[in-house]
N, C-alpha and C positions, 0 to 999 in steps of 0.2 A: 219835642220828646226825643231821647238817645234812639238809637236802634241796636238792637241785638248785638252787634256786632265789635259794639264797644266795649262790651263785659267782657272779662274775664274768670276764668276760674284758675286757683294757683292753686296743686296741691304739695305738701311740703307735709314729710314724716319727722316727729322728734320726739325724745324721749316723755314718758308721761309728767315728770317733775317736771319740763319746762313748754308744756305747749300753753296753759292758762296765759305763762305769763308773752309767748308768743302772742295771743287770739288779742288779750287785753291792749297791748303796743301798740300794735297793729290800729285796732281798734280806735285807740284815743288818739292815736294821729293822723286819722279821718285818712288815713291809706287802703283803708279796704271799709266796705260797707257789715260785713259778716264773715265770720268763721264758724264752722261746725267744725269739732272736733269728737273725732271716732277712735275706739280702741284698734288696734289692729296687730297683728303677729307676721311679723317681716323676714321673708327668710333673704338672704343675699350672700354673695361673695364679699367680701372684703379683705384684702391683703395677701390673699391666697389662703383667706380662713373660711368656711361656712359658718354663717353668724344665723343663727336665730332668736329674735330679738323680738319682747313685747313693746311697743310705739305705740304714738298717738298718729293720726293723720290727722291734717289740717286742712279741710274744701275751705280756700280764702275765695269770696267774690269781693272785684273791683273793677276798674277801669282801667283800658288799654292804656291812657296817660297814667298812669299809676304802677304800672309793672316793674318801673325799675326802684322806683322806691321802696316799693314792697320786699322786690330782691335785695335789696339791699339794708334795709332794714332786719330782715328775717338772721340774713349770712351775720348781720354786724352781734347779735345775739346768741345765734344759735354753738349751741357743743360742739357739733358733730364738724371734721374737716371739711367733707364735702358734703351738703346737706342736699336732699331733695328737692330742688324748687321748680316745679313744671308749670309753665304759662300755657293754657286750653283757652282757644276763642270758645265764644260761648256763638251758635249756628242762629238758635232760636230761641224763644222763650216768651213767657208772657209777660207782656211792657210795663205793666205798672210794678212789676217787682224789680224787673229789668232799669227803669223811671230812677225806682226809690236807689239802687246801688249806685247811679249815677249820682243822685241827689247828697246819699251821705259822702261819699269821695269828695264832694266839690264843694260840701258847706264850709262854712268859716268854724275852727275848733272851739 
């Protein structure tokens, strides 16, 4: 069985029109096990502008072997220049769900 340590959490903001089809890519090419996607209101600097912006956030779980696919998968799609994409080890958790994000990353598509 994985341990903890191998999960990952990736969160990644984009706009509402394109996170479905973010979650769904992601998805079918068994790069992430899951995505929740959450509304959210973003405020940030950009370009020396204050931007406040209605986004999706995206909690992607997957696998430490998996992170750069995902990065790279995400940038290869996404709008935005520089897009959010933050890698969080996951500390703890309980193993059978911890098991199954291993299991969907590593199946055959």
């Amino acid at each position: 069985m994985k341990h903890s340590r191998d999960t990952i959490v990736i969160l990644s903001t984009a706009p509402p029109t394109e996170s479905e089809a973010l979650a769904r890519m992601l998805i079918n090419h068994r790069y992430v096990a899951c995505v929740n996607v959450v509304p959210v209101r973003s405020f940030y600097r950009w370009k020396r502008e204050f931007c406040d912006d209605q986004e999706h956030l995206l909690i992607v779980k997957t696998t430490r072997e998996r992170v750069d696919e995902v990065i790279n998968a995400i940038k290869s799609i996404h709008s935005y220049e520089t897009p959010e994409i933050i890698a969080l080890p996951v500390i703890d958790g309980y193993l059978p769900y911890l098991e199954w994000v291993y299991q969907e990353t590593h199946s055959e598509v």
